[in-house]
N, C-alpha and C positions, 0 to 999 in steps of 0.2 A: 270385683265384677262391676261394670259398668250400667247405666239405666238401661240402655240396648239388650245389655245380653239379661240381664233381672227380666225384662218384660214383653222383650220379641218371641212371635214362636209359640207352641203349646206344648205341654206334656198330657200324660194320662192324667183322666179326672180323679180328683185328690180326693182321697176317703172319705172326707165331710161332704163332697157337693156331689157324690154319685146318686144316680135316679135310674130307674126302671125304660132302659132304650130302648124297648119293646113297644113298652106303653105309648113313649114319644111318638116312636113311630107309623105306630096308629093312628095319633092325633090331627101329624103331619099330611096323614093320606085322605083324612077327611076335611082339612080344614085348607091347606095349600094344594095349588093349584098343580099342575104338573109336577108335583112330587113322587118320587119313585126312587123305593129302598133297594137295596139293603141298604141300612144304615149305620154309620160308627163317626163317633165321639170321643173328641179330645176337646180340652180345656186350656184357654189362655191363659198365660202365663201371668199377665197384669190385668188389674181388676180390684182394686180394693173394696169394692162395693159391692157390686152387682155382681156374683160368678157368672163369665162368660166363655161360650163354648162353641168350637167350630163341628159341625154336621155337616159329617162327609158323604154323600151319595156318588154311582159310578157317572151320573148326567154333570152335578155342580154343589158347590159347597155354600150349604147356609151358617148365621149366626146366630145364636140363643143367648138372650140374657135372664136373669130368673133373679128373684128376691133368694137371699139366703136364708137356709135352713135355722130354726133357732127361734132365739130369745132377740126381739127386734127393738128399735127405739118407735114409740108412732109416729106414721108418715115419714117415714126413711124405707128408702128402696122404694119409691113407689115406677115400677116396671111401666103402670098402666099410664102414667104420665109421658113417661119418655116414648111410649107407642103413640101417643097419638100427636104429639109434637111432632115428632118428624114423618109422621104419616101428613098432616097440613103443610109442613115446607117442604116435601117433595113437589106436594102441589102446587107453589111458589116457586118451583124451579130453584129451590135452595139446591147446594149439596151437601146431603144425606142420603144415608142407607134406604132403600125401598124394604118397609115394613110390609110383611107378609101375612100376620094375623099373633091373634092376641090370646092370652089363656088365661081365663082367671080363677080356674080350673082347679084345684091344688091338689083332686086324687089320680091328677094326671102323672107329674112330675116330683107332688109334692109343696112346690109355693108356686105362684102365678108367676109368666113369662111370657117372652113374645120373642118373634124369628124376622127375621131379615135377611137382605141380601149382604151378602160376600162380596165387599168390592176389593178389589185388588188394585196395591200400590205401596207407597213407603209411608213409615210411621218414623217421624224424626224425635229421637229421644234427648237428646241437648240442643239448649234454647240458640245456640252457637251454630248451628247446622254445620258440625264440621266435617259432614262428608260431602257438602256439596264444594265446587269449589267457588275460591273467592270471589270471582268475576260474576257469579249468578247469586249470590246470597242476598241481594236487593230483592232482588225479583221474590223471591221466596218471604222477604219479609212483608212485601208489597201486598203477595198473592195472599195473607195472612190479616193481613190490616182492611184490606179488598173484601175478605169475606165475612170478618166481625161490622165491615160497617155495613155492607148489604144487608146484612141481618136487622141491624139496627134501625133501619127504614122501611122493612119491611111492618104493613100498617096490621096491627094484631086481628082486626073485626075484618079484612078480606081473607084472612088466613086462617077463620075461624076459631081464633085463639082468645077471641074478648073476654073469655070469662075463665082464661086460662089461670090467673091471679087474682090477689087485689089490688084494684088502682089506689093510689097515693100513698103518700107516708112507708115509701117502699125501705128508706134506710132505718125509719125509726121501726119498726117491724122486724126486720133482716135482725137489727139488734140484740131486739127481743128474743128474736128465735133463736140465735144462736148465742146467743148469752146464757137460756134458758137449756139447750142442749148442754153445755159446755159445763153450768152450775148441776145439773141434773144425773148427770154420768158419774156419780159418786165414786163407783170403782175405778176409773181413769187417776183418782187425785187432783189436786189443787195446783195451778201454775201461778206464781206471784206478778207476773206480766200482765196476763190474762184477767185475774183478778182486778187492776188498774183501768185494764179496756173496757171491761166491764162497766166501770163508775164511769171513764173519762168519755166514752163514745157517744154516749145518747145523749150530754151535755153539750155536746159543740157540732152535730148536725150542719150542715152549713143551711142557710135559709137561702129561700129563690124556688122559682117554681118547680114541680115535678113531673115527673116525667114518666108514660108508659110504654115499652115495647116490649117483645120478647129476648129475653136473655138468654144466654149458654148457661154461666152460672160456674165453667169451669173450662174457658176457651183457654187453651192453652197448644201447643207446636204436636204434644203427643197425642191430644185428641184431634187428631188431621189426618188421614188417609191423603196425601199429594201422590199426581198422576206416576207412574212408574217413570220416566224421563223428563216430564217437564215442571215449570214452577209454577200449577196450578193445583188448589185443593179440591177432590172430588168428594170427599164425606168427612163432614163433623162429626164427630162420637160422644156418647157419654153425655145424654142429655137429662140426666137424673135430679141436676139439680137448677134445670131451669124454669123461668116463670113469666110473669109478665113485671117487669120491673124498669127501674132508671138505667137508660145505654151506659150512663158516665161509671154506675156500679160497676158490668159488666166489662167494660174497656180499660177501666182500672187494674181490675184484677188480670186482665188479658197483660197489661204494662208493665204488673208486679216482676216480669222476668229483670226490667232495668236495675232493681231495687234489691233483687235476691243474689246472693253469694251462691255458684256452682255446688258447693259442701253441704247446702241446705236440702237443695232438690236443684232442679234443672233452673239454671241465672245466671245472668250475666256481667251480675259487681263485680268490677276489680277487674275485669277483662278490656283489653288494648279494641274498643268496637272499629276504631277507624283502620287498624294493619289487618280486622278481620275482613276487611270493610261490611260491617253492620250499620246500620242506617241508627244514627243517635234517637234516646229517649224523645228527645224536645222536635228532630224532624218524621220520627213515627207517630206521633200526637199532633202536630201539623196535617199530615196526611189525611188521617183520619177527620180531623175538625173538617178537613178539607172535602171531604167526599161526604161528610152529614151535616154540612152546611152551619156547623160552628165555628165562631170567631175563639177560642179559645177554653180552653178548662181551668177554672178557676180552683181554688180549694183541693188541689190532685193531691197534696201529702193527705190531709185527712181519708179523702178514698183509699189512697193504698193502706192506709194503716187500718181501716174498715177491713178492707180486704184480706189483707195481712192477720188478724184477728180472725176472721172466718175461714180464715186458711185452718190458723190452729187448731179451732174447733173442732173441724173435719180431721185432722191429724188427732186431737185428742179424743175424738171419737172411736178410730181406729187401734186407738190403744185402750179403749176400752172392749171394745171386739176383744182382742188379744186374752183380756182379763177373762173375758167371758168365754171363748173357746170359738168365737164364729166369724174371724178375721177370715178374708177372701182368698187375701195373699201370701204365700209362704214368706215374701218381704216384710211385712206389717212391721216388723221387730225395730228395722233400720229406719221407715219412713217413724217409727214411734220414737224414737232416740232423737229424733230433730227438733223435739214439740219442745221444750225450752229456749233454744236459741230461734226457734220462726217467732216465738212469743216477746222474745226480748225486741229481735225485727222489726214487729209490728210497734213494741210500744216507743221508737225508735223514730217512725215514722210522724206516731203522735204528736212525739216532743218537735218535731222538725214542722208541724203544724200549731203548735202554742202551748203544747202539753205541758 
């Protein structure tokens, strides 16, 4: 089965993330604006994090995300983050969902959540777009690079977001964090890659000044709602793990497609990019420098291998869910079977940095 058919679509809500739709629907009629039930609920298909749910009404369909039910790690899942970040770039005329209100509520549903709008359009699940056809796959890449570097420029204190993070020292931090995740998750086990990233990262830092904007933190092709026919993005998703942090981080990991094998998760190593005709690594880093007014990225193997590293984390986090019983996704199983070779990946990248 393919990432498409894994994660397009919903089913009925899965016996660990059902809640009281009554209740909801109460919530909904006092706190959203033109809402009017009856109301009925299913549940997306992809989501490793956050269980999210379409709310069906006969007027128009909203979306729920909620903290999972359980035994949590602190400060993971925070819902109340991802509401007010894209409630501020809406205001920036970013594209994102229109947040509709917030709960932090939890004898409502059960853990705190927030509702949005339903935009309608396509979710492209291989980094290869290979449903569009070959003549328009530029554009697609364009409108993709188009919209991580808008964000990037966007100034955090008119958007309200200044105190959204901490400024500076954002790599040696991130480090910490997720090295500290990563060592912390006892039940996950020990990866010997990881282990190595651990010691070799917060040693070779590159030095040069820093930098603050707001980040995705997980910009990638499937968190992209593109228009139903054209090659523009109408909404970012999955703003869980973003902050105020360095653009090169963020564009890194957005890059990591060049670097990953299709067999890992969605990448593009080892693939023919010019008979796809996909725009090469080094002229998609062009673009970008281009449109945020950098002459170049210095030090890009150590980002991606940072990157690469925090991937796994998040991947062995997930298979720490798994141990623990409160994985989101009925997939958890297959993205958890990766977490050795994304780790070898990443330390891959190190050595191609001085490792």
């Amino acid at each position: 089965m393919d990432r498409s058919a894994q994660n397009s679509g919903t089913i009925d809500v899965r016996d660990a993330h059902r809640f009281d739709v009554e209740a909801l629907a109460g919530w909904l009629e006092r706190e959203v604006d033109d809402f009017a039930g009856p109301l009925a609920v299913e549940q997306f298909k992809g989501g490793q994090s956050n269980p999210t749910y379409k709310l069906i009404t006969p007027g128009r369909s909203y979306v729920l995300r909620r903290k999972p039910p359980g035994k949590l790690l602190p400060g993971a899942h925070a819902v109340d983050r991802e509401y007010r970040v894209i409630s501020a770039l809406h205001g920036q005329n970013f594209p994102v969902a229109r947040a509709y209100a917030l709960c932090t509520d939890e004898s409502v549903i059960g853990t705190a959540f927030y509702v949005m709008e339903m935009v309608e359009g396509r979710i492209f699940w291989e980094a290869d777009f290979p449903q569009v056809p070959e003549a328009d796959r530029p554009r697609y890449f364009d409108a993709m690079n188009e919209t991580i570097a808008r964000l990037h420029t966007i100034d955090p204190e008119a958007a309200g977001l200044a105190d959204y993070g901490k400024p500076g020292n954002y790599f040696e931090r991130q480090i910490a964090r997720w090295s500290g995740q990563y060592l912390g998750d006892v039940e996950a086990g020990r990866v010997p890659a990881m282990d190595r990233l651990v010691e070799w990262l917060p040693a070779n830092i590159p030095p040069g000044e820093d930098e603050a904007r707001i980040i995705h933190g997980d910009f990638r092709c499937d968190n992209m709602i593109f228009h139903p026919t054209e090659p523009r993005v109408l909404a970012v998703l999955d703003w869980e793990l973003s902050t105020l942090g360095h653009p090169l981080a963020d564009f890194s990991y957005h890059l990591m497609i060049y670097r990953m094998p299709a067999g890992i998760t969605t990448g593009l190593a080892g693939l023919d990019l010019a008979t796809r005709n996909i725009p090469s690594e080094a002229d998609y880093v062009a673009d970008y420098c281009r449109r945020t007014g950098r002459e170049g990225i210095a030090n890009l193997d150590f980002y991606i291998a940072f990157n690469l590293f925090r991937l796994s984390a998040i991947v062995h986090g997930i298979k720490g869910r798994i141990v623990r019983g409160t994985a989101a996704s009925a997939h958890a199983d297959k993205m958890a079977a990766g977490l050795e070779p994304l780790a070898e990946l990443a330390w891959a990248q190190a050595v191609k940095a001085g490792a």
